[in-house]
C-alpha positions in Angstrom: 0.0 0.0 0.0 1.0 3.7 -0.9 0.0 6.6 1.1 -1.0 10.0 -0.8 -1.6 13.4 0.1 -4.5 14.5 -1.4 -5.9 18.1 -1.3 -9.5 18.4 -0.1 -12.0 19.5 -3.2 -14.9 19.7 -0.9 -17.7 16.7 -0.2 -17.4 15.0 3.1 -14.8 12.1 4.7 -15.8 9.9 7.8 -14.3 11.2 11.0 -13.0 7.4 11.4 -12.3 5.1 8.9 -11.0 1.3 9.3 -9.8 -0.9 6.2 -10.4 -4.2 8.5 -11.8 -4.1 12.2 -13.3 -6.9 14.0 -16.2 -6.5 16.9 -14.9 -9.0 19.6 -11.4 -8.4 22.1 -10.6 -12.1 21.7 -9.7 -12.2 18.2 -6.4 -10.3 17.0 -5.4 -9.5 13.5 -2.4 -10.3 13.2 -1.9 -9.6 8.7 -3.7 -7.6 6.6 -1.9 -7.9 2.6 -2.2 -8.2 -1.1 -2.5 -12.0 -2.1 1.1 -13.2 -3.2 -1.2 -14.4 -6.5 -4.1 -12.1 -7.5 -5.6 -8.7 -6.2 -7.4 -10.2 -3.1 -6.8 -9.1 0.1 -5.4 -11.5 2.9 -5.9 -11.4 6.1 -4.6 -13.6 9.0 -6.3 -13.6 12.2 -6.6 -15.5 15.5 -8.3 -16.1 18.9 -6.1 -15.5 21.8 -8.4 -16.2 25.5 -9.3 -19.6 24.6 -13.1 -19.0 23.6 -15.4 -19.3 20.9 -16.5 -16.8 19.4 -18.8 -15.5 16.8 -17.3 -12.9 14.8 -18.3 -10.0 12.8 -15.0 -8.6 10.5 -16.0 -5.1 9.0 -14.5 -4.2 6.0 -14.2 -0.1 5.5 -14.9 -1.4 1.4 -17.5 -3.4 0.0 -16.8 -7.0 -0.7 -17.1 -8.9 -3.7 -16.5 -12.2 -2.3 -14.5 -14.1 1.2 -13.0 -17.4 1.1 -11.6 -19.1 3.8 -8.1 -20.8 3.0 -5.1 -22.2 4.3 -1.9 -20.6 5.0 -0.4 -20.9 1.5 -3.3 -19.3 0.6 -5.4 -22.1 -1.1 -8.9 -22.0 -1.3 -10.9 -24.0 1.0 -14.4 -23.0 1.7 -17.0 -19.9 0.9 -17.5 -17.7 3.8 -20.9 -16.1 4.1 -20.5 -11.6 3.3 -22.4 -8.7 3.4 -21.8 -5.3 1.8 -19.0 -4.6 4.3 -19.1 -7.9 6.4 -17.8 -11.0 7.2 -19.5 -13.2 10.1 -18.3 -16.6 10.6 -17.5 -18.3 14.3 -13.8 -18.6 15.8 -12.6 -21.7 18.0 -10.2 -21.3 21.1 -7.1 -20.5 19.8 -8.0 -20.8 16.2 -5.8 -19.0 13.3 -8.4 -18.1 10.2 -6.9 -16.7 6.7 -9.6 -14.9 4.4 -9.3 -14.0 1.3 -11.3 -11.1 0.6 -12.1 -9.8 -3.1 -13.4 -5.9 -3.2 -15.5 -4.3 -5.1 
């Protein structure tokens, strides 16, 4: 990723913005990258107090589609999206890798 000044031509920002945030203390994310083949976005995370959890990752983009895979990043399995979320559940000391495609 590249950061870039831009001057402000008027219309409105966010006073917060978050490219990947998830709703629960337990789960850490430890990556966030480009795919080492494609354009999708990895990201690596894990559980860390030894509990389940159900999980809601907001993306600050819209998603075109999340796939859970492995950590060489192979596919594995569909994960079910929304417009900006993820939801799926997390086991005690779990480590997930999504592979997120935006919009």
């Amino acid at each position: 990723m590249t950061a870039v000044v831009k001057e402000n031509k008027g219309g409105k920002l966010a006073t917060e913005y978050s490219l990947i945030k998830v709703d629960q203390d337990n789960v850490i994310i430890e990556t966030v990258k480009k795919a080492e083949i494609g354009e999708e976005l990895i990201v690596r995370l894990y559980e860390c107090y030894n509990k389940r959890a159900n999980v809601v990752l907001t993306c600050g983009e819209k998603i075109a589609d999340v796939v859970e895979c492995n950590l060489l990043e192979e596919d594995e399995q569909q994960v079910s999206y929304a417009d900006h979320t993820v939801s799926f559940c997390i086991k005690p000391y779990e480590i997930k890798t999504l592979k997120i495609r935006l919009k």
